[in-house]
C-alpha positions as a Markdown table, in Angstrom:
| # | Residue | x | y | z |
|---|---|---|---|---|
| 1 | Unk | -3.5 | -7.7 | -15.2 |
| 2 | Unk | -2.1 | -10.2 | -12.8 |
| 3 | Unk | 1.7 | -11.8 | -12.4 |
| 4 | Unk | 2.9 | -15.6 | -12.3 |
| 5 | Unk | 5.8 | -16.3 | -10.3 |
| 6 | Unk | 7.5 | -17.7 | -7.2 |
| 7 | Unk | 6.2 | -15.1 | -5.0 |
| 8 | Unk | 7.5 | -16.0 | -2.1 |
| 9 | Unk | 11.2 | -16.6 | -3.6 |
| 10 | Unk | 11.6 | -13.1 | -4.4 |
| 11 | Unk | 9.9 | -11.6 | -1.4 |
| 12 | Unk | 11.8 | -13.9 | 0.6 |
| 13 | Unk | 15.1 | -12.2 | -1.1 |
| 14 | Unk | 13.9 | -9.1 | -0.4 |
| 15 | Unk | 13.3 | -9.6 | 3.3 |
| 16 | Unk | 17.0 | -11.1 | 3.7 |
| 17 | Unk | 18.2 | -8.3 | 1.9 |
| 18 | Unk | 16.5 | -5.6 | 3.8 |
| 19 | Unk | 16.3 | -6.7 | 7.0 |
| 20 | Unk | 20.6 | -8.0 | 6.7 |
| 21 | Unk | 19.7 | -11.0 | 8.6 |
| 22 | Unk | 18.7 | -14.7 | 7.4 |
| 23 | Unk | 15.0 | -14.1 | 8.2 |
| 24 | Unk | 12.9 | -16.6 | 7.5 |
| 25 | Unk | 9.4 | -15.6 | 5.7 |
| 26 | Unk | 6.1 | -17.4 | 6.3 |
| 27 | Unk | 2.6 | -16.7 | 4.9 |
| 28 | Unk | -0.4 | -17.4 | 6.5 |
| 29 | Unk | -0.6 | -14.8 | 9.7 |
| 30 | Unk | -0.8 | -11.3 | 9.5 |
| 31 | Unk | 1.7 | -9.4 | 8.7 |
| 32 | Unk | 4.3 | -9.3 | 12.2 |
| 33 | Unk | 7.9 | -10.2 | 12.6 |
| 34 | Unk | 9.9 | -11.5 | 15.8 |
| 35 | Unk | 13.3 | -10.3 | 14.5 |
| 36 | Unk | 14.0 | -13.4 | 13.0 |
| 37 | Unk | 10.8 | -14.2 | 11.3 |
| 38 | Unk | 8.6 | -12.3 | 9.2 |
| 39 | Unk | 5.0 | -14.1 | 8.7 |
| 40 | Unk | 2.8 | -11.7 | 5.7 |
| 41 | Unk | -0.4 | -13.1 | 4.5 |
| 42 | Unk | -0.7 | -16.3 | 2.0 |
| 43 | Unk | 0.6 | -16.0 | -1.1 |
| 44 | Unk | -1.0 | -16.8 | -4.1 |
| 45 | Unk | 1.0 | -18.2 | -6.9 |
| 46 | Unk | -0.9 | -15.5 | -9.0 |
| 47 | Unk | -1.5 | -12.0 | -7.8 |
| 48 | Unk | -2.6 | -8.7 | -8.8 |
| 49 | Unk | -0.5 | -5.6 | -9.5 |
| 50 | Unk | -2.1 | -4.5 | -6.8 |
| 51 | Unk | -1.8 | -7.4 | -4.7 |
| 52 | Unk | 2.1 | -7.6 | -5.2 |
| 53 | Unk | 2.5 | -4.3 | -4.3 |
| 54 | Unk | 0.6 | -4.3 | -1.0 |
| 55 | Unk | 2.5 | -7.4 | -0.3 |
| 56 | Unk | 6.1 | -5.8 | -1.3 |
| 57 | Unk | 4.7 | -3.1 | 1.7 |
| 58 | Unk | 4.1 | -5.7 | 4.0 |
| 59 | Unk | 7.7 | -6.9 | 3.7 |
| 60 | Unk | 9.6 | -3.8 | 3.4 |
| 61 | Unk | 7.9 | -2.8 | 6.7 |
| 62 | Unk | 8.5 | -6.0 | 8.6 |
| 63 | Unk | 12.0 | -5.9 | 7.6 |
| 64 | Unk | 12.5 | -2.5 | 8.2 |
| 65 | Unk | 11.5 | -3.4 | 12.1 |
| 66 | Unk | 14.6 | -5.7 | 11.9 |
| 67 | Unk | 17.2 | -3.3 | 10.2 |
| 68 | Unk | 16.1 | -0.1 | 11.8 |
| 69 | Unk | 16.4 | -1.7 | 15.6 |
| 70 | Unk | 13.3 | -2.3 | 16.8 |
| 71 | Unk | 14.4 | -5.0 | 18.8 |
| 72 | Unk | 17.5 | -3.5 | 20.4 |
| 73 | Unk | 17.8 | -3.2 | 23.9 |
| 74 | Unk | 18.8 | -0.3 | 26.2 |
| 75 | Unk | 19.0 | 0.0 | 29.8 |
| 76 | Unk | 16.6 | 1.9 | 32.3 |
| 77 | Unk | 17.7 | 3.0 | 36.1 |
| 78 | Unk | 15.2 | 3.4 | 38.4 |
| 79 | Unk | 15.9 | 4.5 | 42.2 |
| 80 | Unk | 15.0 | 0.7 | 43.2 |
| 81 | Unk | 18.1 | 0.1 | 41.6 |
| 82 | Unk | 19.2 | -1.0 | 37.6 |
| 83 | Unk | 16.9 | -2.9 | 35.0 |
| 84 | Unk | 18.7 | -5.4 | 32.5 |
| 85 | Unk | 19.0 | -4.2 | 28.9 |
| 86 | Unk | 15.4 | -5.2 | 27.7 |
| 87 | Unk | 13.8 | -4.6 | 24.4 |
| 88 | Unk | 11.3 | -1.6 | 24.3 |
| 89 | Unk | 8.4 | -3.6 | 24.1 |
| 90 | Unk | 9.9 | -5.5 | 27.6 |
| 91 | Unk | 10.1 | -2.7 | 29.2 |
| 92 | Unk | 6.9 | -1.5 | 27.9 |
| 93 | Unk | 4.8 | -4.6 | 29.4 |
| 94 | Unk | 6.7 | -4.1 | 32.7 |
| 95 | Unk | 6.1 | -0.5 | 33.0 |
| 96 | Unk | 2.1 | -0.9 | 31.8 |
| 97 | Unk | 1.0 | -4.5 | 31.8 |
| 98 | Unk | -1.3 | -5.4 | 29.3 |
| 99 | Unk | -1.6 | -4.8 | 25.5 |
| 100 | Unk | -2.3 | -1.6 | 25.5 |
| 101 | Unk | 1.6 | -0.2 | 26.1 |
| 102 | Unk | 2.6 | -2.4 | 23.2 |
| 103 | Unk | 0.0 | -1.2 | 20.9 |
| 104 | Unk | 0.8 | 2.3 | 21.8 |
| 105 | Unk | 4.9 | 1.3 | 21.4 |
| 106 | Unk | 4.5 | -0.3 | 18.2 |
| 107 | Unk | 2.1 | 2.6 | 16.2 |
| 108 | Unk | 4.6 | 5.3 | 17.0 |
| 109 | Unk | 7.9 | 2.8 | 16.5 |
| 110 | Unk | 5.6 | 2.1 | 12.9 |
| 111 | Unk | 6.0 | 5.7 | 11.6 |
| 112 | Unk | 9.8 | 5.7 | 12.8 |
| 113 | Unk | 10.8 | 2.5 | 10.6 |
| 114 | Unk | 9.2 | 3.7 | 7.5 |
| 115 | Unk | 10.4 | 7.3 | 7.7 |
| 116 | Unk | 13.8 | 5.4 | 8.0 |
| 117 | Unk | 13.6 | 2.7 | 5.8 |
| 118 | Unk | 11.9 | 5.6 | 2.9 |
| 119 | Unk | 15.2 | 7.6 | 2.9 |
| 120 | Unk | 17.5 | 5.1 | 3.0 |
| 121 | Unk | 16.0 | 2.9 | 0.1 |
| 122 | Unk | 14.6 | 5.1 | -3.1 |
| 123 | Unk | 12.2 | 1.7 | -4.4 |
| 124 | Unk | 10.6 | 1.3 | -0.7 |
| 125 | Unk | 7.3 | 4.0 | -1.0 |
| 126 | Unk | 4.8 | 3.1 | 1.5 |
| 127 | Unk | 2.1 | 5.9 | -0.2 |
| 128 | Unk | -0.4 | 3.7 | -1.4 |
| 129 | Unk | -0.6 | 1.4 | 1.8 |
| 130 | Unk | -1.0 | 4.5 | 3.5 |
| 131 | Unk | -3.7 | 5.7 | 1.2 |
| 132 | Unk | -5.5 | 2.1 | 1.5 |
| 133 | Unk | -5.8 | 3.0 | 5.4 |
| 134 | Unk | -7.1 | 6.2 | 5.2 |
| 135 | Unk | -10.3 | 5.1 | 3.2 |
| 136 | Unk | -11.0 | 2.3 | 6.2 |
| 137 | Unk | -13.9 | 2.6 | 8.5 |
| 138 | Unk | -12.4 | 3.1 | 11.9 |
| 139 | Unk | -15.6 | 1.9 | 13.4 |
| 140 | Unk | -16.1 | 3.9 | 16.7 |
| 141 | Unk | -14.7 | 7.0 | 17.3 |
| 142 | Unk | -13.2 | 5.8 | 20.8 |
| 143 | Unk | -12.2 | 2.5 | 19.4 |
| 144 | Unk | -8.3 | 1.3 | 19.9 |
| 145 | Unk | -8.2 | 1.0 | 16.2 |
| 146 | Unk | -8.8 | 5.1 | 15.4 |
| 147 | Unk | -5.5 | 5.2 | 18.1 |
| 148 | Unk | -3.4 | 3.2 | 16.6 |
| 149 | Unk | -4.5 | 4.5 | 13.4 |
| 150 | Unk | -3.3 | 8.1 | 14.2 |
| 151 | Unk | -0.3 | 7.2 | 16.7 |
| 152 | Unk | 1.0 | 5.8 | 13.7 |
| 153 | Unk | -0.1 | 8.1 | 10.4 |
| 154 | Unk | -0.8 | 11.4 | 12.3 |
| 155 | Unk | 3.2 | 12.1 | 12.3 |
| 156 | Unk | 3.3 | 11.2 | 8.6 |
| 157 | Unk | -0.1 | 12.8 | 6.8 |
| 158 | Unk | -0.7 | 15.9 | 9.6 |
| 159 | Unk | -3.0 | 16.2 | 12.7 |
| 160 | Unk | -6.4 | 15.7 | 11.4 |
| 161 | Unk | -6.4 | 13.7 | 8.4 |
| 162 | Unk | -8.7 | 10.9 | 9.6 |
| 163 | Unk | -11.9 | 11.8 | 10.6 |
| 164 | Unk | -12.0 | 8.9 | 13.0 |
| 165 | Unk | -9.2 | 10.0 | 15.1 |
| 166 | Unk | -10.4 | 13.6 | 16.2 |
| 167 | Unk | -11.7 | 11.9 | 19.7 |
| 168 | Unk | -8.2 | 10.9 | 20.4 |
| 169 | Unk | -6.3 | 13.4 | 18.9 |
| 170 | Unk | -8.6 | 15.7 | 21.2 |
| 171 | Unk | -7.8 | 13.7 | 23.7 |
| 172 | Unk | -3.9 | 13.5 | 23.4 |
| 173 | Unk | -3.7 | 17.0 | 22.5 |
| 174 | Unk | -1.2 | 17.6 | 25.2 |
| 175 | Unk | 1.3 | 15.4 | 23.8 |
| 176 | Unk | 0.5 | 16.5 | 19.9 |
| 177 | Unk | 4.2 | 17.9 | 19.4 |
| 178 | Unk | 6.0 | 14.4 | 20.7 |
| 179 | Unk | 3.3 | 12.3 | 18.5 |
| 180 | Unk | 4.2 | 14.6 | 15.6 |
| 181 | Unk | 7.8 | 13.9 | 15.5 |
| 182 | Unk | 7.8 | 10.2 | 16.1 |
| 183 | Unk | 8.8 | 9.1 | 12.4 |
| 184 | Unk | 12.1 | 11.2 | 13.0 |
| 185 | Unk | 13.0 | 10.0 | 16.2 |
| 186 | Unk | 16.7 | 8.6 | 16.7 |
| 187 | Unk | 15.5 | 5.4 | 17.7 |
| 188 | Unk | 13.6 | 2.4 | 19.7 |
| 189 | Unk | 14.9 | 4.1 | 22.7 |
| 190 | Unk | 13.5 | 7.7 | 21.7 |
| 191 | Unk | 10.1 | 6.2 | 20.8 |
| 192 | Unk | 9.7 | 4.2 | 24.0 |
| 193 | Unk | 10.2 | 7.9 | 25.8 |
| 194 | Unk | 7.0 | 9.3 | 23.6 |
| 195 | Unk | 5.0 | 6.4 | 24.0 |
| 196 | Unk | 5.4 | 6.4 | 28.1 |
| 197 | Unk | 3.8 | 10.0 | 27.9 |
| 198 | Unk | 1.3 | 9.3 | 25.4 |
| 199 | Unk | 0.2 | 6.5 | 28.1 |
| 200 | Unk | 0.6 | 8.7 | 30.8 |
| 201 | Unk | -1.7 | 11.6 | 28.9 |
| 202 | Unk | -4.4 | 8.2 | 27.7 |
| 203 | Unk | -4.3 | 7.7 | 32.2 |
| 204 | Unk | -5.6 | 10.7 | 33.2 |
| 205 | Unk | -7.9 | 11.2 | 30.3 |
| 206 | Unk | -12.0 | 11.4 | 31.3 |
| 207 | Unk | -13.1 | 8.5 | 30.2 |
| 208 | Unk | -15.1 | 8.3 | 26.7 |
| 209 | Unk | -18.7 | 9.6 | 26.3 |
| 210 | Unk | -21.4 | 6.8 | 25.6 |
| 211 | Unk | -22.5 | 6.2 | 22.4 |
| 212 | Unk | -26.2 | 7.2 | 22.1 |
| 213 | Unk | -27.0 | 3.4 | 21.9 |
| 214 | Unk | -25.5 | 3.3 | 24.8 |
| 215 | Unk | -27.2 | 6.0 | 26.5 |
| 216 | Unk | -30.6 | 4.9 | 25.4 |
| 217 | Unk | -30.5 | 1.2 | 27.2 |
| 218 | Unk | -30.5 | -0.1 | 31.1 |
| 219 | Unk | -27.6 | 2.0 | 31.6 |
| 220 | Unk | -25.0 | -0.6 | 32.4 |
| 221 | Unk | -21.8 | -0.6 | 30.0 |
| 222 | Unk | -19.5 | -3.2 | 29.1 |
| 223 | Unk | -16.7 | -1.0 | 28.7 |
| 224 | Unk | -14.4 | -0.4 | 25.8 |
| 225 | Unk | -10.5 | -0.5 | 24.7 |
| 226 | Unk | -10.6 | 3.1 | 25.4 |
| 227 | Unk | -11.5 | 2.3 | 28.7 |
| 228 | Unk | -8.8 | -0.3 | 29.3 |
| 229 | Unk | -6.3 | 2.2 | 28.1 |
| 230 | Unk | -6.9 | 4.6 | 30.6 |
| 231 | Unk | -6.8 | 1.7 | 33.2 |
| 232 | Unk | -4.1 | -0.2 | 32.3 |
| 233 | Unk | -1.7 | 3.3 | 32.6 |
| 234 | Unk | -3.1 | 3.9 | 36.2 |
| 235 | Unk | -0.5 | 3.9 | 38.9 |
| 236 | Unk | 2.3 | 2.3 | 36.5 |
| 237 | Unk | 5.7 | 3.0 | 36.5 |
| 238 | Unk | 7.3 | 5.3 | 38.7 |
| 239 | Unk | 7.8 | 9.4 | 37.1 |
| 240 | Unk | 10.7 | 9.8 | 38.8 |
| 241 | Unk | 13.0 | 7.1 | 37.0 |
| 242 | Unk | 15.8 | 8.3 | 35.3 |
| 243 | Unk | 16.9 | 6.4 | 31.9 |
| 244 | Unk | 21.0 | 6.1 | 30.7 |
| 245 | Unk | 21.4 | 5.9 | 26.9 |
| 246 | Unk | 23.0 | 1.9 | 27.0 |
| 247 | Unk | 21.5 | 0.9 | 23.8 |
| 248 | Unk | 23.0 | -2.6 | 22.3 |
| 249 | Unk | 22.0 | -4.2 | 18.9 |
| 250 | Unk | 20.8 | -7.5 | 20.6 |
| 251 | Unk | 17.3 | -9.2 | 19.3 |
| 252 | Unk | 14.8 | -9.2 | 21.7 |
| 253 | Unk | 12.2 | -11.9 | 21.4 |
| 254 | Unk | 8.6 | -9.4 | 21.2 |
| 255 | Unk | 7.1 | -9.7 | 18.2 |
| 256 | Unk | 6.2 | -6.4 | 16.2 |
| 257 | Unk | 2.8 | -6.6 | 15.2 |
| 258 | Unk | 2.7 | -4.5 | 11.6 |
């Protein structure tokens, strides 16, 4: 069975409605918003059941980024003396540079919105997108993909139910309880707290065993994400900074990547 109609007319509606803001939607990227934009893939002028309801997902979730505060900022002190109010993802970057903080932010921020955005709306269901994950191939056990993967579904389906993710959920087993109550965290603010100690648990991890491959060649190793996780959280930050509450409603400009 497939639908004809102006796709993006209606999704477009529904992002403005959700999200309370004039967002603009544009196809053609994966799915990602910037608090003022939300980009989902291109829209054919005739879809699938199917296809409409995955894209319906993509929306809800992108909006939800915008109406549930992803981009608000709060305020961090430090004993070097204030920070400006920054979004999470700022002071994410600033605290571990490199992709890896963001990634990290944005998986457990992921579960928070749709919790969120579940309850307050009875025809958003993310089920069957979360369904459609669980049968992918998570290629390499110590891959970033089975990470994010379980930062962000592990809170929602239970520890364990992605094969793919017992090397990190072995690995961040001393920070199981905060990853398991991300989706019912207050806020942005409370999920930038759990993602600077699931970094800090990723920084002092061994690093990942070789894959046999691996083990069978010249011994030399090009390294993997896994690898620049526990890097890029080495020496960042300072575990003594103490955080004030100041959260404001302002956008920030980081884009939320899905």
């Amino acid at each position: 069975m497939s639908i004809k109609y102006k796709t993006a007319t209606v999704l477009a509606g529904l992002a403005k409605f959700y999200s309370r803001k004039n967002v603009r939607l544009l196809s053609g990227s994966s799915p990602k918003t910037d608090g003022s934009t939300i980009w989902v893939p291109t829209l054919p002028a005739e879809l699938t059941v199917k296809q409409l309801r995955t894209l319906r997902c993509y929306v809800d979730h992108e909006a939800a980024h915008i109406r549930m505060g992803s981009f608000n900022t709060f305020r961090k002190q430090s004993p070097t003396g204030g920070m400006p109010s920054l979004t999470g993802m700022t002071h994410m970057d600033t605290r571990f540079p490199g992709p890896v903080g963001k990634m990290v932010l944005n998986a457990l921020e992921d579960a928070r919105i749709e919790r969120t955005m579940s309850d307050e709306f009875d025809g958003v269901d993310f089920t069957e997108m979360h369904a459609d994950f669980c049968k992918e191939d998570l290629g390499e056990p110590t891959e970033m993909r089975a990470l994010i993967h379980m930062l962000y579904l592990n809170s929602r389906l239970g520890w364990g139910h992605h094969p793919d993710c017992e090397y990190w959920e072995g690995v961040l087993d001393s920070v199981k309880r905060e990853i398991m109550k991300a989706h019912n965290a207050s806020g942005i603010r409370a999920i930038y707290d759990i993602a600077i100690e699931v970094m800090e648990a990723l920084a002092s991890a061994p690093p990942p065993p070789e894959s046999e491959e691996e083990g069978e060649g010249d011994g030399e190793s090009e390294g993997d994400d896994a690898n620049e996780t526990s890097e890029s959280g080495e020496g960042e930050g300072d575990d003594s900074d103490s955080d004030t509450d100041d959260e404001s409603g302002d956008d920030g400009d980081s884009d939320s990547d899905g």
